[in-house]
N, C-alpha and C positions, 0 to 999 in steps of 0.2 A: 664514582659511586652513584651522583644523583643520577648520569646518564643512565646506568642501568635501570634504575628504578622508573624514571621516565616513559622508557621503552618497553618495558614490562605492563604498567601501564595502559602504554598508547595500545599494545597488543591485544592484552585481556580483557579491556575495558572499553574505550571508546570507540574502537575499529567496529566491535559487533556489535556496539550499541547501534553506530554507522548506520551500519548495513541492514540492522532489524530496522529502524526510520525509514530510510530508505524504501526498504521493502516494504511497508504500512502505506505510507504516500504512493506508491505507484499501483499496490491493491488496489486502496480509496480510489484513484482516477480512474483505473483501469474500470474496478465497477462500477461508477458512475458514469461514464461514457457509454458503457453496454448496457445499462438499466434506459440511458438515454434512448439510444439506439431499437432496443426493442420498442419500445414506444410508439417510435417515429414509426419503423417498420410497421409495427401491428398494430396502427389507428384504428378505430372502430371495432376490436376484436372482443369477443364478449369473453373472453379471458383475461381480458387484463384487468378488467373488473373485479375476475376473481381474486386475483393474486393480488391486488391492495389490501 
């Protein structure tokens, strides 16, 4: 019986907590590395001015 419950559990609950983490953390890098990157790219652009 506790197996079940366990399992039921690990399914509903933590597995997609997981995954939504997961997917949060690799957002945050992912836009942080391309926020980075346009930067490096477009030094001196008088847009990036604007966009702060």
């Amino acid at each position: 019986m506790i197996g079940e419950i366990l399992m039921v559990l690990w399914l509903l609950v933590l597995v997609p907590v997981g995954v939504m983490v997961t997917g949060a953390v690799i957002a945050a890098g992912l836009g942080w590395a391309l926020h980075r990157n346009g930067e490096t790219v477009h030094e001196g652009s008088e847009l990036i001015e604007i966009n702060d």
